[in-house]
ZAMARGU-4260 file (C-alpha; in steps of 0.2 Angstrom, whole numbers, plus 5000, padded with zeros to 4 digits):
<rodrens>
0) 4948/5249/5122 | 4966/5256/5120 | 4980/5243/5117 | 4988/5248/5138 | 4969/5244/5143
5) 4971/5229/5133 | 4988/5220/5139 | 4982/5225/5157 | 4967/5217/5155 | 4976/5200/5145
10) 4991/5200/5158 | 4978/5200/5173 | 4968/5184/5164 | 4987/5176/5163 | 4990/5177/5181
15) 4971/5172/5186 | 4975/5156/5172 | 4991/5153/5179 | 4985/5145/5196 | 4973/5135/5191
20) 4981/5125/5176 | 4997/5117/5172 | 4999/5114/5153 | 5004/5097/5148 | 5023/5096/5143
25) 5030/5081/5140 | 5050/5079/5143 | 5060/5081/5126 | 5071/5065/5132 | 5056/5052/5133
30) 5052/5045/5118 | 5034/5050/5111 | 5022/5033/5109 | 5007/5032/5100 | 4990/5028/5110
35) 4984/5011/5103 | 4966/5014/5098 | 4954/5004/5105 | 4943/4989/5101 | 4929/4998/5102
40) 4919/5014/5110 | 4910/5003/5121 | 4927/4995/5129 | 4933/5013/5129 | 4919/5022/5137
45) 4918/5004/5150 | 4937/5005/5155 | 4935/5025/5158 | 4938/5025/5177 | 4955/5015/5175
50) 4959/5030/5165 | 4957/5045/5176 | 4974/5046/5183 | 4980/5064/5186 | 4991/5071/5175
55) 4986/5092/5174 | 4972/5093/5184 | 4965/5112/5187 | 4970/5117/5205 | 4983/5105/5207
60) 4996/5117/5209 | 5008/5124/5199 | 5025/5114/5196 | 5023/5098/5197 | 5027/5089/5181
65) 5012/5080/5171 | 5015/5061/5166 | 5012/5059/5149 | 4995/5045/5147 | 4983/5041/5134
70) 4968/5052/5129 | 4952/5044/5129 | 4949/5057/5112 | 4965/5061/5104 | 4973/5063/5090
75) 4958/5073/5086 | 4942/5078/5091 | 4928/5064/5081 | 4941/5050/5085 | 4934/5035/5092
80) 4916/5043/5090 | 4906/5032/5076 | 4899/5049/5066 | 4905/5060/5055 | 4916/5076/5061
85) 4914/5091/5047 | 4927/5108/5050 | 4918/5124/5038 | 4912/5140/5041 | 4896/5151/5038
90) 4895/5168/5031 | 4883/5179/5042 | 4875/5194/5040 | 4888/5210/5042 | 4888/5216/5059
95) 4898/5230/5066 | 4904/5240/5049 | 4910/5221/5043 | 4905/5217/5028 | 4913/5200/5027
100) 4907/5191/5042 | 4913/5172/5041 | 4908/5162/5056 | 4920/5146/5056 | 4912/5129/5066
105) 4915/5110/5066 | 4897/5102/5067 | 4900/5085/5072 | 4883/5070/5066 | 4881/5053/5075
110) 4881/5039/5065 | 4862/5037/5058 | 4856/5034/5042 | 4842/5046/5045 | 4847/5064/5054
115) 4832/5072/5051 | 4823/5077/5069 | 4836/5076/5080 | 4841/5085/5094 | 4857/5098/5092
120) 4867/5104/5104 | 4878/5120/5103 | 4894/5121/5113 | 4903/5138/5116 | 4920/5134/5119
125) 4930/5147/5135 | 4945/5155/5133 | 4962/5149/5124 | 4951/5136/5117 | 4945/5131/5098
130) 4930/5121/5092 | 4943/5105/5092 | 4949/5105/5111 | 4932/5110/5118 | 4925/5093/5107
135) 4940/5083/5113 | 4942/5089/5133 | 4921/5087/5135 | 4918/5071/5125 | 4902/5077/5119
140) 4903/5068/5101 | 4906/5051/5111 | 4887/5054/5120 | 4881/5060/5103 | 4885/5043/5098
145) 4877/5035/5113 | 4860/5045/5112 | 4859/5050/5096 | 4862/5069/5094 | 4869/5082/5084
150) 4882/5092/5091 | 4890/5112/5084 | 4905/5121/5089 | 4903/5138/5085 | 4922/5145/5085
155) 4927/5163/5090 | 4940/5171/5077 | 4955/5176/5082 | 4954/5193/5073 | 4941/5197/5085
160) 4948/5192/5102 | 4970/5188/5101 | 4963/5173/5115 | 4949/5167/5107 | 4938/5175/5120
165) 4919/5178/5115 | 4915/5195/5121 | 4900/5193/5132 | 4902/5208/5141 | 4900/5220/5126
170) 4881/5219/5122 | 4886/5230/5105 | 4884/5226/5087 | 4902/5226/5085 | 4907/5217/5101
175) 4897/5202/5109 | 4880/5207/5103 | 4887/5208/5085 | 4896/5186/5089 | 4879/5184/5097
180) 4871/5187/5081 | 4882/5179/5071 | 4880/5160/5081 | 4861/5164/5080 | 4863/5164/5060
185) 4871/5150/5060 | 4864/5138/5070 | 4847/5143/5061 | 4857/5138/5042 | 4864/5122/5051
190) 4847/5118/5057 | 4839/5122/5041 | 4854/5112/5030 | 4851/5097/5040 | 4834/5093/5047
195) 4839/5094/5066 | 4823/5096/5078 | 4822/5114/5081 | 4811/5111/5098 | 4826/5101/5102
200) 4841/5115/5101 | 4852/5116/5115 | 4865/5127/5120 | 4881/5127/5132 | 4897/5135/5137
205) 4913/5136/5146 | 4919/5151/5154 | 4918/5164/5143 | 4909/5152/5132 | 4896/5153/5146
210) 4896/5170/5145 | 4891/5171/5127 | 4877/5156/5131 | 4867/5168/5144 | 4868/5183/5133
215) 4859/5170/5119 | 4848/5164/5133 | 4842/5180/5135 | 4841/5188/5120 | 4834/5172/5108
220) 4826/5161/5122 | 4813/5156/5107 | 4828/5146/5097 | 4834/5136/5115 | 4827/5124/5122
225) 4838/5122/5138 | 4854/5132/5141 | 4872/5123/5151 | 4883/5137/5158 | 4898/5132/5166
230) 4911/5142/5176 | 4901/5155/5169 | 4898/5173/5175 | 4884/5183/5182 | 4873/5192/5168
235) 4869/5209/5163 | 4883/5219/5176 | 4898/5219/5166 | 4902/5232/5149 | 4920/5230/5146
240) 4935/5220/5148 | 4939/5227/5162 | 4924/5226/5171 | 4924/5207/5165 | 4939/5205/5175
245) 4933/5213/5190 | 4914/5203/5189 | 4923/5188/5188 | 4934/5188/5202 | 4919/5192/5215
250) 4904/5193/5206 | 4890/5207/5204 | 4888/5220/5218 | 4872/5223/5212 | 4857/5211/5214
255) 4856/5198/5200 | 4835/5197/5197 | 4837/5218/5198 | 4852/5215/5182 | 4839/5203/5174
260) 4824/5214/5176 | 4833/5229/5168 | 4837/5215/5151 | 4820/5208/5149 | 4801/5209/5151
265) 4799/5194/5163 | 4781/5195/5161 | 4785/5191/5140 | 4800/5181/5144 | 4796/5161/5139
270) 4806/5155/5151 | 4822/5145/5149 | 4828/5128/5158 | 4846/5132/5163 | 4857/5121/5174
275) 4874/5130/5181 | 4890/5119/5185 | 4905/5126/5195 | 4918/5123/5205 | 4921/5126/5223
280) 4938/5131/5219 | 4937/5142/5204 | 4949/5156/5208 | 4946/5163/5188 | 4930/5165/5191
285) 4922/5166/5210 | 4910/5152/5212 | 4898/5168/5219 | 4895/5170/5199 | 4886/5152/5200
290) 4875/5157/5215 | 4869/5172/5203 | 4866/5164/5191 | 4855/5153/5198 | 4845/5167/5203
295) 4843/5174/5189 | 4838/5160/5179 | 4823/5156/5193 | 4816/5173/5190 | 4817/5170/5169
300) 4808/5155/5173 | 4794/5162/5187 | 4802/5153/5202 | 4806/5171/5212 | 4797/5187/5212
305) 4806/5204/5208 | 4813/5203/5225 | 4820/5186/5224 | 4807/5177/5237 | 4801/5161/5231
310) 4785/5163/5221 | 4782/5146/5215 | 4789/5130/5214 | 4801/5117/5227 | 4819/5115/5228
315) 4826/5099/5233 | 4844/5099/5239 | 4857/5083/5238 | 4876/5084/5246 | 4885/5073/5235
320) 4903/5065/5239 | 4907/5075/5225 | 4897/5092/5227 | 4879/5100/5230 | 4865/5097/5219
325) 4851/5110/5218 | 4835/5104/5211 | 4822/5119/5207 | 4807/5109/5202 | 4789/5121/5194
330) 4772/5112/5193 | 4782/5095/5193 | 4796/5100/5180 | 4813/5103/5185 | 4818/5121/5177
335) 4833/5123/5185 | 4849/5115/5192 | 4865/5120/5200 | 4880/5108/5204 | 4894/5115/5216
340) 4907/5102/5210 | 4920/5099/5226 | 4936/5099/5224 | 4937/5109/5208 | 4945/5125/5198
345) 4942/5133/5184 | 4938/5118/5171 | 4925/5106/5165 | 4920/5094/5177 | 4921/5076/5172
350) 4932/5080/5157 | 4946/5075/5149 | 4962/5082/5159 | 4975/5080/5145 | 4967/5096/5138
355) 4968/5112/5146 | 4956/5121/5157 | 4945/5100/5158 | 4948/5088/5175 | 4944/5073/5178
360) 4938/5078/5195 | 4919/5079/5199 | 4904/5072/5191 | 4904/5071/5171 | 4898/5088/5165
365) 4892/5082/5148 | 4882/5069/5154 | 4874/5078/5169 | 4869/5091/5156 | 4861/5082/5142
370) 4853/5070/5156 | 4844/5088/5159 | 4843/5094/5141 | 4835/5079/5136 | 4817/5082/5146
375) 4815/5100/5139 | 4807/5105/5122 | 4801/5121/5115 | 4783/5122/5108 | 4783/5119/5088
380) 4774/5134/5086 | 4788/5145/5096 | 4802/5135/5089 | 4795/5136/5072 | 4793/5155/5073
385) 4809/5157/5082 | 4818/5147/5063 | 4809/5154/5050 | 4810/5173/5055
</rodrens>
């Protein structure tokens, strides 16, 4: 893409951000105080509500100026967490005419004597974003510690996207296909280095984080045991940046299960749990994505035909004082979910508001999906091929 194509598509992104979040600034003229740490995580995680005062809350409104509060995770992203927070990176295969293909990560371990067999969780972080702010505005590592899980934040390089963006619209070996296959080769080593339940691998994003989740979804369902895409956009019709911007401002005009149809076999696919968060008010990217996404994902795992009709299954519907919650149940077992979160723009539900592009508006995001990533496994004999090829 030339560098014209390039500032257009960037300047476009700036102007969609700009409406939906305020970053935090803090007058020059008040004094700076440090947050007093708490007793414990326990009396932090108990006094959460007292905390959740506005201060930059996506779709708030641009101007208004934030007051400065104490965040439930800062000064960094394993603070006040029990485990252990590791930064490093991983050197994957060469992809794209690279032949130095380092993959940096922070891999955060809850605080067990023995790590061997649990769970793992992979966490795509959106736009603008690192591995630290996505750990810090979710407060993932805080439920690792809870329920005893691992959790690894793959981190796009700033060489291969100025914003941090993972490129999930370019499919090729040297765009999103190639970062695609660079977080596959990782979190097979991380896996292998530490023990963690491959049946039990789970993977989620944000944005264009989400993005990067659905093209893994797709292309290595036999590694995942679940996929969490929030804010995230309709598969399979975008192929540039351009074409990006355009599918996330009104989603595809062409029919979703037709876009997945072209992708995969259906009749081969495994199938794949997914549950799609978004908000109502999401101007960055239309909530229209979310209802496509849904659609999708029911015809990866059997729920539709190749017309969308319902094929098998039951949906069971819940309005919410903050959203809709939509429950696609097959032969007893909930394989999909969708949560309209009310009220909200484009950031995580539930999150930590001191950081950009995370509200404190809605249901928590992090524990809706790990209360849905928690009943789903792969088989050992699938997961076991899936890490040893």
């Amino acid at each position: 893409m030339s560098k014209s194509l390039t500032k257009l598509w960037l300047r476009g992104l700036r102007r969609l951000v700009a409406s939906q979040v305020e970053p935090l600034r803090v007058p020059k003229s008040r004094p700076s105080t440090k947050p007093a740490r708490p007793k414990s995580v326990k009396t932090k995680l108990k006094s959460g509500a007292a905390t959740k005062a506005a201060t930059v809350r996506s779709g708030s409104g641009v101007g208004a100026q934030p007051t400065a509060r104490e965040s439930r995770v800062r000064p960094r992203a394993s603070a006040w967490a029990l485990g252990k927070w590791m930064r490093s990176y991983h050197s994957a295969p060469p992809t794209g005419g690279r032949f130095v293909n380092h993959v940096s990560y922070a891999l955060y371990t809850p605080p067990q004597a023995e790590l061997e067999r649990v769970p793992l969780v992979v966490m795509l972080h959106g736009c603008q974003q690192n591995a630290d702010d996505f750990a810090q505005g979710t407060r993932l590592n805080l439920l690792a510690d809870k329920f005893g899980f691992a959790v690894l934040y793959p981190e796009q390089s700033k060489h291969d996207h100025a914003h941090r963006c993972w490129r999930w619209y370019d499919a090729s070996g040297n765009g999103g296909g190639g970062e695609a296959a660079s977080i596959v080769s990782l979190v097979k080593a991380i896996v292998a280095e530490h023990g963690f339940d491959a049946e039990r691998v789970y993977l989620a994003g944000m944005s264009a984080g989400a993005g990067m989740s659905a093209l893994l979804a797709v292309r290595y369902p036999q590694l995942f045991a679940a996929v969490g895409l929030h804010s995230g956009v309709v598969f399979g019709e975008a192929s540039s940046a351009i074409g990006a911007m355009d599918v996330m401002r009104r989603g595809s005009r062409n029919d979703p299960v037709t876009l997945v149809d072209a992708a995969v076999d259906t009749r081969e696919y495994p199938g794949m749990p997914a549950i799609i968060v978004h908000g109502e008010l999401d101007s960055v990217v239309s909530p229209s994505n979310a209802e496509q996404l849904t659609q999708q994902f029911l015809r990866l795992n059997g729920f539709v035909d190749a017309a969308g009709a319902p094929r098998a299954g039951e949906l069971r519907e819940e309005k919410q004082a903050d959203g809709v919650v939509r429950d696609y149940f097959k032969n007893g077992r909930r394989v999909v979910k969708s949560v309209v979160v009310r009220g909200l723009g484009h950031a995580w539900a539930g999150g930590d508001d001191t950081v950009a592009f995370h509200s404190a508006k809605g249901p928590d995001s992090s524990a809706v999906m790990w209360e849905f990533f928690k009943h789903q496994r792969r088989s050992s004999e699938s997961a076991h091929a899936a890490f040893v090829a």
